[in-house]
mmCIF file of the C-alpha atoms, coordinates in Angstrom:
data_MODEL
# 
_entry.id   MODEL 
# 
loop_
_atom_site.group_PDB 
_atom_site.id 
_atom_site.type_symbol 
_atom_site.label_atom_id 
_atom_site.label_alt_id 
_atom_site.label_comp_id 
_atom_site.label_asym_id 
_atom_site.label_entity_id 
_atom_site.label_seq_id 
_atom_site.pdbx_PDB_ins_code 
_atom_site.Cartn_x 
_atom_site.Cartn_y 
_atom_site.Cartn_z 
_atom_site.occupancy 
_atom_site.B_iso_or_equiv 
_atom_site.pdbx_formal_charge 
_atom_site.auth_seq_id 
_atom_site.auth_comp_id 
_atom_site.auth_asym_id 
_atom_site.auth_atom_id 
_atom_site.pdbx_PDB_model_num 
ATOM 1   C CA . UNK A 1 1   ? -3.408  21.901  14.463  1.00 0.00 ? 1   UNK A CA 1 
ATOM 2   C CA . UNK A 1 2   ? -0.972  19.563  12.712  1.00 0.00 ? 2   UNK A CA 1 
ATOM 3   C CA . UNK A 1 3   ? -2.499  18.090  9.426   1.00 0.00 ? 3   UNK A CA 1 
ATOM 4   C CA . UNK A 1 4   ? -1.830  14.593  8.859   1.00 0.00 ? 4   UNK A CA 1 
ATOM 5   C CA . UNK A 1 5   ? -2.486  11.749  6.081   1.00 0.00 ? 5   UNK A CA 1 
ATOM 6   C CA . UNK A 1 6   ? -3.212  7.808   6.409   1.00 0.00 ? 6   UNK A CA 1 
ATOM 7   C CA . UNK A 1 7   ? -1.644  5.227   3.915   1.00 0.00 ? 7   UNK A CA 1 
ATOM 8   C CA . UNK A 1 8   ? -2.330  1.876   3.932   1.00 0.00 ? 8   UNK A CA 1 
ATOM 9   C CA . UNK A 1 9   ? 0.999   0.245   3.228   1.00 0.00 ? 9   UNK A CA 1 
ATOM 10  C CA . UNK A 1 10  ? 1.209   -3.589  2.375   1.00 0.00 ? 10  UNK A CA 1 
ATOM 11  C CA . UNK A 1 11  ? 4.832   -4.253  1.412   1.00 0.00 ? 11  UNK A CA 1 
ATOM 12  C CA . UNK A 1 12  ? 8.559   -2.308  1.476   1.00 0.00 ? 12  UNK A CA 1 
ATOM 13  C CA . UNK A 1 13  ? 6.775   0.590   2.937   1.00 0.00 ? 13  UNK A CA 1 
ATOM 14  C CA . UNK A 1 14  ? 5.620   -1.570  6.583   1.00 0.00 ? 14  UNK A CA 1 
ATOM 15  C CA . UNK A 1 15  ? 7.572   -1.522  9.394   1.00 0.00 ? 15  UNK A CA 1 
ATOM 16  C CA . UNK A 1 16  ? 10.944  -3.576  8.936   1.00 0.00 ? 16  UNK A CA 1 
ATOM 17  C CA . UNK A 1 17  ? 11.093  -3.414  5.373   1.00 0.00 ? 17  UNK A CA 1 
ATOM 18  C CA . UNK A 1 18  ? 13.160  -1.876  3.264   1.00 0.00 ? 18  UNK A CA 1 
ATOM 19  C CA . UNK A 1 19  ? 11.543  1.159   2.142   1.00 0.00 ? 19  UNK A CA 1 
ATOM 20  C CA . UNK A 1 20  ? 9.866   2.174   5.731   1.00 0.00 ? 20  UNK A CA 1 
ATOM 21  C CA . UNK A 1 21  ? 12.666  4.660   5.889   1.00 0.00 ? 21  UNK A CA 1 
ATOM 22  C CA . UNK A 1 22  ? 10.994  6.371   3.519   1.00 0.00 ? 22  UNK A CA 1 
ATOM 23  C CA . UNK A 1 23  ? 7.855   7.365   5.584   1.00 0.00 ? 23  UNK A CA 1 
ATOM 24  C CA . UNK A 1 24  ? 9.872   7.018   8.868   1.00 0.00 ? 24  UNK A CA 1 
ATOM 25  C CA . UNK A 1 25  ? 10.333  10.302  9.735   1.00 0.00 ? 25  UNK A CA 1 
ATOM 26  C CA . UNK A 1 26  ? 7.123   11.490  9.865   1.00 0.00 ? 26  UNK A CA 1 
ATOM 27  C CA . UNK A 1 27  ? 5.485   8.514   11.523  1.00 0.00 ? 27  UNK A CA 1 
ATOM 28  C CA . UNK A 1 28  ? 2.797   9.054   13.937  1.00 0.00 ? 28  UNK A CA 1 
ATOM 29  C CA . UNK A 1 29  ? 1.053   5.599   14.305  1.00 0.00 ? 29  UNK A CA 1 
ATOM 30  C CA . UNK A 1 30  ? 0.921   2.454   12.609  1.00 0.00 ? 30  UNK A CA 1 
ATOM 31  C CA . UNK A 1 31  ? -2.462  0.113   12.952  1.00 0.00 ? 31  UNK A CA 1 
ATOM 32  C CA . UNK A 1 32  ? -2.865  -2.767  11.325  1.00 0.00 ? 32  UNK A CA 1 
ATOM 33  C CA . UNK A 1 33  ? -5.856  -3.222  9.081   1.00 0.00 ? 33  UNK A CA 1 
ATOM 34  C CA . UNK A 1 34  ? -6.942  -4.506  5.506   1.00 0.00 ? 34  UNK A CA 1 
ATOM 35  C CA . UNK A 1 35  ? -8.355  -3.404  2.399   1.00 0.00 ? 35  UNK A CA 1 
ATOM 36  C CA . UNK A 1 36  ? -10.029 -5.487  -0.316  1.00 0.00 ? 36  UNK A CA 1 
ATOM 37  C CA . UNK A 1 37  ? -7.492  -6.253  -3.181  1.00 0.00 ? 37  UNK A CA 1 
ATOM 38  C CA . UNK A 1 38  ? -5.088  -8.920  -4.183  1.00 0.00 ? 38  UNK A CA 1 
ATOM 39  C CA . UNK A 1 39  ? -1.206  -8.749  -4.335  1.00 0.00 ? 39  UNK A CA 1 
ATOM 40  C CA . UNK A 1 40  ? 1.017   -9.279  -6.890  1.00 0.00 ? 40  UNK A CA 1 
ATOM 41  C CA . UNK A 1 41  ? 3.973   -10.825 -7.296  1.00 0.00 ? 41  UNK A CA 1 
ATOM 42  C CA . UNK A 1 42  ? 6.806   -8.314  -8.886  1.00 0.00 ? 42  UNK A CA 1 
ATOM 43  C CA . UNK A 1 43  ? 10.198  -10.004 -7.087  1.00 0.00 ? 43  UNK A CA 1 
ATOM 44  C CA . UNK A 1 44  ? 11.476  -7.575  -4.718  1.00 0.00 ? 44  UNK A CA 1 
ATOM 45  C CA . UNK A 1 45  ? 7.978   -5.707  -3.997  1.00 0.00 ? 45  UNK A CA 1 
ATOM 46  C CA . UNK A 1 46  ? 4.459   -6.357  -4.715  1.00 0.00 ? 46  UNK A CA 1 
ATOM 47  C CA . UNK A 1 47  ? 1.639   -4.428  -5.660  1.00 0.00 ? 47  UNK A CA 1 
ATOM 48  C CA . UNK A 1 48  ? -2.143  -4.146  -4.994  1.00 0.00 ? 48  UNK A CA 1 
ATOM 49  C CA . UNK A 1 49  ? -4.353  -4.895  -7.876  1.00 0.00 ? 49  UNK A CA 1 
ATOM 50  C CA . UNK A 1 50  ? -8.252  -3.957  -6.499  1.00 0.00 ? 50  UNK A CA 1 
ATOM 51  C CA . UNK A 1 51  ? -10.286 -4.448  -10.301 1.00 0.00 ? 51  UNK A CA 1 
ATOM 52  C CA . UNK A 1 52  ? -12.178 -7.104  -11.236 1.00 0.00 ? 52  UNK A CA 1 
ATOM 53  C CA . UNK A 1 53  ? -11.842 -10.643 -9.420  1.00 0.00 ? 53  UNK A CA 1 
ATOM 54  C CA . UNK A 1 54  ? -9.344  -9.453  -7.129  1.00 0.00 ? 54  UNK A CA 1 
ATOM 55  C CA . UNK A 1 55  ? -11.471 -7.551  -5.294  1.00 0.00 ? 55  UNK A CA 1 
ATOM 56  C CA . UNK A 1 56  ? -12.944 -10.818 -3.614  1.00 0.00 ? 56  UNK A CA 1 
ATOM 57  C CA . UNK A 1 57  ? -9.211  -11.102 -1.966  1.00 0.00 ? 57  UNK A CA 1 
ATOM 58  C CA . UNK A 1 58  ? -8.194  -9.330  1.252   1.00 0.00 ? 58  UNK A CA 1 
ATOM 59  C CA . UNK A 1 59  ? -4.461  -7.933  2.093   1.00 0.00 ? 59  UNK A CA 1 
ATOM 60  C CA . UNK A 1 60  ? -2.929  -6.998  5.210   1.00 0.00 ? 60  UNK A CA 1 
ATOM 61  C CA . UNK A 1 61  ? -1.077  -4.164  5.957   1.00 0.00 ? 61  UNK A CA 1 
ATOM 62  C CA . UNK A 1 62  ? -0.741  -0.849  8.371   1.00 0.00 ? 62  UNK A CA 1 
ATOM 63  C CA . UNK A 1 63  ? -2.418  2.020   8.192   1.00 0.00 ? 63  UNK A CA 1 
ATOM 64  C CA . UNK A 1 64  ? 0.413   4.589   8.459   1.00 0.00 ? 64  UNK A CA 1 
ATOM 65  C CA . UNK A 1 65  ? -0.634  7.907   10.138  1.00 0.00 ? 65  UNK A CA 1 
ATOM 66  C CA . UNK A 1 66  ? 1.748   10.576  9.409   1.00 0.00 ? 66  UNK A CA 1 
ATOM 67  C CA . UNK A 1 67  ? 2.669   14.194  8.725   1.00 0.00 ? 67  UNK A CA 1 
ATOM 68  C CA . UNK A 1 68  ? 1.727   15.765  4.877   1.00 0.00 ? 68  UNK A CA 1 
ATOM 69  C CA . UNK A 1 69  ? 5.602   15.774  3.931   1.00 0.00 ? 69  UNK A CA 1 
ATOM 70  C CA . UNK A 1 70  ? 5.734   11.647  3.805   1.00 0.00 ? 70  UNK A CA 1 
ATOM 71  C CA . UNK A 1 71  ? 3.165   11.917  0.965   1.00 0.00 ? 71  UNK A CA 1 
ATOM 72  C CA . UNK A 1 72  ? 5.426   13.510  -1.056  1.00 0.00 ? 72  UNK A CA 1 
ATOM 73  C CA . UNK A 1 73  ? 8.125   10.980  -0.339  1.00 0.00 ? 73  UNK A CA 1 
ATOM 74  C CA . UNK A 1 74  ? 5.865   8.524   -0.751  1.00 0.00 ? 74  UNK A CA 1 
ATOM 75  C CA . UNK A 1 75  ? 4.528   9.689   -4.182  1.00 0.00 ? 75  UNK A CA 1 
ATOM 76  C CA . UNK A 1 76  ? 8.495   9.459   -5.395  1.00 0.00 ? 76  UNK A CA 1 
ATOM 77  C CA . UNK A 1 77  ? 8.625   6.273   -4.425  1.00 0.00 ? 77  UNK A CA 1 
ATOM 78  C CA . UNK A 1 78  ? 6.039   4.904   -6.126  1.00 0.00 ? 78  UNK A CA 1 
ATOM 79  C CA . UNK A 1 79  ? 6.658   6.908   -9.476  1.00 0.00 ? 79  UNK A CA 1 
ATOM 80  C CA . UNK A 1 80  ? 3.094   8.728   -8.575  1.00 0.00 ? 80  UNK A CA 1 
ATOM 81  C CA . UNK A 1 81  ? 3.156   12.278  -10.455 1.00 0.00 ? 81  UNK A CA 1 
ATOM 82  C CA . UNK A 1 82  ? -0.790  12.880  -10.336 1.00 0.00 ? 82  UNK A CA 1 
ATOM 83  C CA . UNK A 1 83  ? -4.169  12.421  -11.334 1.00 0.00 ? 83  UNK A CA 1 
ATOM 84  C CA . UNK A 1 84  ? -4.750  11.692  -15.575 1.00 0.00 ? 84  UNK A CA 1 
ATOM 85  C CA . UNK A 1 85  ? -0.406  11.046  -15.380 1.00 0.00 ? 85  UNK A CA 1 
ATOM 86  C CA . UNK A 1 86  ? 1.705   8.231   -16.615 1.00 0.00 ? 86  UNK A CA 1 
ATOM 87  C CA . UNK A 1 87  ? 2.827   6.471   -13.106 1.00 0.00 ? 87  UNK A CA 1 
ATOM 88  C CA . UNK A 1 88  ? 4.041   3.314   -12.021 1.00 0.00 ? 88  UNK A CA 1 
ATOM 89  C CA . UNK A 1 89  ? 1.328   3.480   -9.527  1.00 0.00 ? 89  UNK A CA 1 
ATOM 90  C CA . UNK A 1 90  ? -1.776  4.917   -8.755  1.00 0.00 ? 90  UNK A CA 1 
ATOM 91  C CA . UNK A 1 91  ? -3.088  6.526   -5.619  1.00 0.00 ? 91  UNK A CA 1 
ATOM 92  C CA . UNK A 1 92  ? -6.692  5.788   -4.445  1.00 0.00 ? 92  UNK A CA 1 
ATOM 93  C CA . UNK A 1 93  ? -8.603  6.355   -1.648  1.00 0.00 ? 93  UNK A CA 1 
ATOM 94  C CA . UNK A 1 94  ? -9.399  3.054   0.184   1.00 0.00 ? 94  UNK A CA 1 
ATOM 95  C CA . UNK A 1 95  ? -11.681 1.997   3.488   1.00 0.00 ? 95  UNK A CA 1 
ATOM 96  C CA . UNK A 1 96  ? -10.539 -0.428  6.010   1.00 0.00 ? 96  UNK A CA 1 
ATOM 97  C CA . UNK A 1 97  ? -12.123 -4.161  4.639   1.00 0.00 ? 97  UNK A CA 1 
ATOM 98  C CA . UNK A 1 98  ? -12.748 -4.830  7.850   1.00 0.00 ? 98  UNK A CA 1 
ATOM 99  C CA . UNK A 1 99  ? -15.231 -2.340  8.908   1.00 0.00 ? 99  UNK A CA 1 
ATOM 100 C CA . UNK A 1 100 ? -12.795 -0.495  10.997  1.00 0.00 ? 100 UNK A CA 1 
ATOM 101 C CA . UNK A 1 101 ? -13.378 3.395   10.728  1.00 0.00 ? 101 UNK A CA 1 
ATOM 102 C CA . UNK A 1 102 ? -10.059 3.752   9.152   1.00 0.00 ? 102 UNK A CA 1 
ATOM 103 C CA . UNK A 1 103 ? -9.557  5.498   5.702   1.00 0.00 ? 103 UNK A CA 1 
ATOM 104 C CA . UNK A 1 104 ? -6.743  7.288   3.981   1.00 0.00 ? 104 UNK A CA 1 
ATOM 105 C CA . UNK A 1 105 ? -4.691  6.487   0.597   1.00 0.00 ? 105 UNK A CA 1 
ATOM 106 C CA . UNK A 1 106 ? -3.068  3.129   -1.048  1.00 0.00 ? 106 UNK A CA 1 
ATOM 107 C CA . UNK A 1 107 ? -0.861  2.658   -4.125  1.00 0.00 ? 107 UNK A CA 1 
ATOM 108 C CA . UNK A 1 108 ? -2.465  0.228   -6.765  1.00 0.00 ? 108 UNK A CA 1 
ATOM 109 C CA . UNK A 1 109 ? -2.128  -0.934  -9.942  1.00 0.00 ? 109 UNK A CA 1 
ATOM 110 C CA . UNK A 1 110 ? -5.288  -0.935  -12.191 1.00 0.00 ? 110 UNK A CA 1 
ATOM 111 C CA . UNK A 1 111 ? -4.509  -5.095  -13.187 1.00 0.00 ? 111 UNK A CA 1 
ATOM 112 C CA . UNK A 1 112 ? -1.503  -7.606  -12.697 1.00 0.00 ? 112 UNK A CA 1 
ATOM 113 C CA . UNK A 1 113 ? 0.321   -6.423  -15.805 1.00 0.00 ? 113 UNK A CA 1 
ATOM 114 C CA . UNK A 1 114 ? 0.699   -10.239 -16.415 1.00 0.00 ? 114 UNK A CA 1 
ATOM 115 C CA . UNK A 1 115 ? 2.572   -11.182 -13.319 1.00 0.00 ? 115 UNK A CA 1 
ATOM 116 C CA . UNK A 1 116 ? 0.620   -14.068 -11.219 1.00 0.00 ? 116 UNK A CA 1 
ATOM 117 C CA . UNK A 1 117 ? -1.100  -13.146 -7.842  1.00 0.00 ? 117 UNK A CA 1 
ATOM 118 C CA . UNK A 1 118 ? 0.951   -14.036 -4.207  1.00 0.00 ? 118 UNK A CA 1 
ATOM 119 C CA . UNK A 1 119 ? -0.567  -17.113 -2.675  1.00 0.00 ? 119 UNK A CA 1 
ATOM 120 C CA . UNK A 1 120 ? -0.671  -14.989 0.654   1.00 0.00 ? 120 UNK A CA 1 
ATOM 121 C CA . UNK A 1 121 ? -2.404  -11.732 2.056   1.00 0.00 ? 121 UNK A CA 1 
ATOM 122 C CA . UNK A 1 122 ? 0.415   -10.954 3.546   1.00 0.00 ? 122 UNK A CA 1 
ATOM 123 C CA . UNK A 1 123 ? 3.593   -9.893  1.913   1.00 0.00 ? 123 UNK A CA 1 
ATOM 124 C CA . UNK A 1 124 ? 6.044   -10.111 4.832   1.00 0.00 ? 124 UNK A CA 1 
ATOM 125 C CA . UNK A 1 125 ? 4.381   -14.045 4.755   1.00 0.00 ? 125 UNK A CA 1 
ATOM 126 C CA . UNK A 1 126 ? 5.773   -14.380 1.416   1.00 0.00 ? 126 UNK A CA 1 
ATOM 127 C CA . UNK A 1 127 ? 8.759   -12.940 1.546   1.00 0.00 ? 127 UNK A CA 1 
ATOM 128 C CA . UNK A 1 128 ? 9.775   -15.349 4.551   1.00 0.00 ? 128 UNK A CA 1 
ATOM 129 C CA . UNK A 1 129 ? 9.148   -18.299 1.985   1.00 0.00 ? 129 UNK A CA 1 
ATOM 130 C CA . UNK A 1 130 ? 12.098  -17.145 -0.449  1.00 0.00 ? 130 UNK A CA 1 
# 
């Protein structure tokens, strides 16, 4: 039996963007769905901030289904080392917002770092806008 890992991915990492390539490879389905949260606007990419108020906020993504090795790649990208490390972002386990049974992992940031929330739930939305 093949072991495999969800992400929910809400910006370069969806389908289309730049970064897909990254979990390409080892893509076995995408689904959309949405976890509680609110993005962030950091120029080229956002990020997911879940604390606080932002977790009255909703953002859209895909759920990525794919083999262990994209985790990995995945982890790079996002400057995750591990639990109790010094990374750009953190890796959480997260429920679909919708009641969907779909679970798996998400890269957040713990607040905004000072940059102002998007004005979408949708990053693909915003990025259309530039």
């Amino acid at each position: 039996m093949t072991r495999t890992v969800r992400v929910f991915v809400y910006g370069t990492l969806l389908p289309g963007e730049s970064n897909h390539g990254v979990a390409a490879p080892w893509l076995l389905v995408a689904q959309p769905g949405e976890v509680s949260g609110r993005l962030v606007d950091c120029g080229a990419w956002p990020a997911l901030v879940r604390g606080g108020e932002a977790m009255a906020g909703r953002v859209r993504g895909m759920w990525l289904t794919v083999g262990p090795e994209a985790l990995g790649a995945m982890d790079e990208l996002e400057d995750f080392v591990g639990p109790e490390s010094p990374n750009g972002y953190e890796r959480i386990w997260v429920r679909d917002a919708s009641g969907r049974p779909l679970e798996g992992w998400v890269y957040v940031w713990p607040d905004a770092r000072g940059l102002p929330y998007m004005d979408v739930d949708y990053w693909p939305d915003r990025t259309t806008k530039r």
